[in-house]
N, C-alpha and C positions, 0 to 999 in steps of 0.2 A: 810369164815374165820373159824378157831379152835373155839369150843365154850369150856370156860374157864370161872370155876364158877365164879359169882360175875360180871360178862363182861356182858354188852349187847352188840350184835353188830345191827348196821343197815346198809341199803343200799341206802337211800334213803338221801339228802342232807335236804330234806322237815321237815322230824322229828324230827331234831335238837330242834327247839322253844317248841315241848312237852317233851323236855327231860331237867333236870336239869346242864346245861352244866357247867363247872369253865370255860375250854380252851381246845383247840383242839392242837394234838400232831402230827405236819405233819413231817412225816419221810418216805413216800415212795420216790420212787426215784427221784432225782432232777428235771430231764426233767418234770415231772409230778405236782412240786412244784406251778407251775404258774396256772394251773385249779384248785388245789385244792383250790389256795388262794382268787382267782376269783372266787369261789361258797361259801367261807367262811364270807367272807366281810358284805355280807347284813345280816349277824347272828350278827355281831358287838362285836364277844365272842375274848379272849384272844389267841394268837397265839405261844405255841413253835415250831421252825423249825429249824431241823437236817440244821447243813452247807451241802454245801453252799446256800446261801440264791432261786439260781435258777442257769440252767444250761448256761444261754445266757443271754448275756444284751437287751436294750430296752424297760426296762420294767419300766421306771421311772414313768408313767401315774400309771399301778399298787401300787405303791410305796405312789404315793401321795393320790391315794382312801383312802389308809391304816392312812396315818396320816391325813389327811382330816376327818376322822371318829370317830380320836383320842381312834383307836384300840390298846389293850397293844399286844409288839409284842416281841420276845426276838430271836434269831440265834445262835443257841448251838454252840458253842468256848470251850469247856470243860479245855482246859487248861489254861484259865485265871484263872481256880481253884487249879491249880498245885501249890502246897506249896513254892516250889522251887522258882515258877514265882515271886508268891505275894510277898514273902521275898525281892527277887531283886527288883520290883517294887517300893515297900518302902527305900529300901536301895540306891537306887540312885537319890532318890530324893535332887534335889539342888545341885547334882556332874555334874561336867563341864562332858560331853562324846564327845570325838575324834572321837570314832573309831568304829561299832557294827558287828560281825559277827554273823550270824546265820548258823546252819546246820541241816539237815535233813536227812540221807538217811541210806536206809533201801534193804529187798531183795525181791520186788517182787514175785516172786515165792514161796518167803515162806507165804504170808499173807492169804494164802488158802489151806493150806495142800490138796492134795488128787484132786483138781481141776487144769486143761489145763491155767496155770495165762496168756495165747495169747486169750482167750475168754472171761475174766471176762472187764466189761466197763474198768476199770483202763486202761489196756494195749491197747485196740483201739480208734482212733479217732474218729471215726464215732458216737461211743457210748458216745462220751461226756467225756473219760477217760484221764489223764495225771496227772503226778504228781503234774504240777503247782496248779489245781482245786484238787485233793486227801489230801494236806499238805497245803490247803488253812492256816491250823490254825499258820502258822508260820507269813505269811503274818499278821496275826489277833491281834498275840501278839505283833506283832512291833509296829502296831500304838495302840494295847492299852499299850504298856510300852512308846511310845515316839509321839505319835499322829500322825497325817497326813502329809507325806511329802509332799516337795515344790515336787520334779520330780519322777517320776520312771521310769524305763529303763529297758531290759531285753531278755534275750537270752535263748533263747527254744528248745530243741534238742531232735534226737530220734535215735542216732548214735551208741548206747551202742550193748553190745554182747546181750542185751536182743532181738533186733531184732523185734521190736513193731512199730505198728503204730502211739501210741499218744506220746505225750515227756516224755520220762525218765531222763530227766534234762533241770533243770532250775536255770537262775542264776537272781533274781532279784537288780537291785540296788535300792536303797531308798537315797533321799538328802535331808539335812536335815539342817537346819543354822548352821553351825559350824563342822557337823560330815557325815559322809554317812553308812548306813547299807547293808551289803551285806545279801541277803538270799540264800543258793545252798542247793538246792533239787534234790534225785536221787531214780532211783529206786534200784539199781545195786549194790549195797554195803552188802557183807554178813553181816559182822560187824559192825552192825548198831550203828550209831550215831542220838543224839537228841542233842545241846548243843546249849547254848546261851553265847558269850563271846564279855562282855560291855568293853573298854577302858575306861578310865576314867582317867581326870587331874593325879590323885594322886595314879591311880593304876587301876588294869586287875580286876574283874566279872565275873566269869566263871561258867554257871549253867549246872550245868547233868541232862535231864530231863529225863532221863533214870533211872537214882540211887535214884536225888530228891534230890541233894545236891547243896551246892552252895560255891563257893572259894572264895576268895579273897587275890590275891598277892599269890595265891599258897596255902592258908592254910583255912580246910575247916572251914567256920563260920556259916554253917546252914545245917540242914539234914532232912529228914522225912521221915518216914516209909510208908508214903502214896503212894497209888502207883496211875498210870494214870486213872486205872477203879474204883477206889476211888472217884474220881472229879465227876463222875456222877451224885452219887446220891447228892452231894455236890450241885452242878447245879441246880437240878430240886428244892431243898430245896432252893435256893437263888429265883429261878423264883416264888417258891410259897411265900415266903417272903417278896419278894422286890416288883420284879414287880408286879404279881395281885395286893397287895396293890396300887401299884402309886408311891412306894417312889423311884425308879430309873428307868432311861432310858437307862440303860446297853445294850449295840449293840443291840439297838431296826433294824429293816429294815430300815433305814436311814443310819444307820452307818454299815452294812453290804454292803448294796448296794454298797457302796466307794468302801468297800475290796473288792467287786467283780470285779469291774471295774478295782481297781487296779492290780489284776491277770488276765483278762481277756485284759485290753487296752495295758498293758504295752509291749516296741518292743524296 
């Protein structure tokens, strides 16, 4: 590793208990998530981890070590920070919802200037890449704005001019008492869209999570200057606040795990 004043690094999983730890920040790459967390466990220290929570399911036994130990564990979602979000979150509270569309899609090729985007994980299957697992956090926001659906269903393709092996579109459906949410994810779209649009009894919600704005009936009722790399450090200030204390269990690995499955089992 860079050595980066102020930084110690080590190599050794052993010297954790001689060092003064708060929590460890697991961000290498997913596939890898599961050894890390399996040599972390008997340290019994705090846990942030980069979504998604791991690359494959099966891993329920791990899952339950974790709250068995009654480990604090948090699965970075950054846009449950989005201004945009938390507005609508509150604003639809108590509103009857019909109808929920979700959208994603973006251009592949551009998310790496200067790099072959048929070799980065995203674009292969073998590496674990596809949009459904890349734009996990759409899934994320559904059940933290509307909770756990009764079914999910879903169609997964790789049809697109991109020419890829893992899915460059995905269409989730979510069912829900009363309403159904659509999620469609793509890699393919120059003109990229982020957009959340709630039906509701008495009128349309329509979020830009692109702009960071929010409609209602057409006219906008909310804005911010905040933009998505804003939520970051938003984030790790909520983790240092909330959870190390104890005082919430915000998509601890119980409630990640779901979403995973949910993106993972759904057919």
């Amino acid at each position: 590793a860079n050595v980066v004043e102020g930084v110690q690094n080590i190599h050794e999983f052993e010297l954790i208990p001689s060092l003064n730890v708060d929590f460890a920040i697991i961000s290498n790459p997913t596939s890898e998530h599961r050894s890390v967390i399996e040599k972390l466990i008997p340290y019994n220290i705090p846990m942030f981890i980069e979504k998604p929570l791991f690359s494959e399911l099966g891993q329920e036994q791990l899952v339950a070590d974790i709250i068995d130990q009654d480990i604090k564990t948090y699965v970075a979602c950054n846009l449950r920070f989005l201004h945009s979000l938390k507005f609508a979150k509150d604003f639809i509270a108590g509103k009857r919802v019909n109808e929920v569309n979700i959208y994603c899609g973006s251009y592949l090729p551009d998310w790496r200037p200067g790099a072959d985007f048929r070799k980065v994980y995203s674009a292969n299957a073998d590496m674990g890449g596809g949009v459904h697992i890349d734009l996990i956090h759409e899934l994320d926001y559904t059940h933290w704005l509307f909770g756990r659906p009764d079914k999910i269903t879903s169609v997964k393709r790789n049809s697109s001019s991109l020419a890829i092996t893992a899915f460059d579109y995905t269409n989730f459906i979510f069912e829900y008492p009363g309403f159904t949410a659509c999620i469609v994810l793509n890699y393919y779209r120059k003109d990229s869209k982020r957009a959340c649009e709630i039906v509701c009894e008495d009128g349309t919600l329509v979020v830009d999570l692109l702009k960071n704005t929010v409609q209602w009936n057409g006219e906008e009722v909310f804005s911010s200057p905040q933009t998505i790399i804003d939520t970051y450090p938003d984030q790790i200030q909520f983790f240092n606040d909330e959870i190390l204390s104890g005082n919430s269990q915000f998509n601890n690995v119980t409630e990640a795990y779901q979403i995973l499955k949910a993106c993972l089992q759904a057919n």
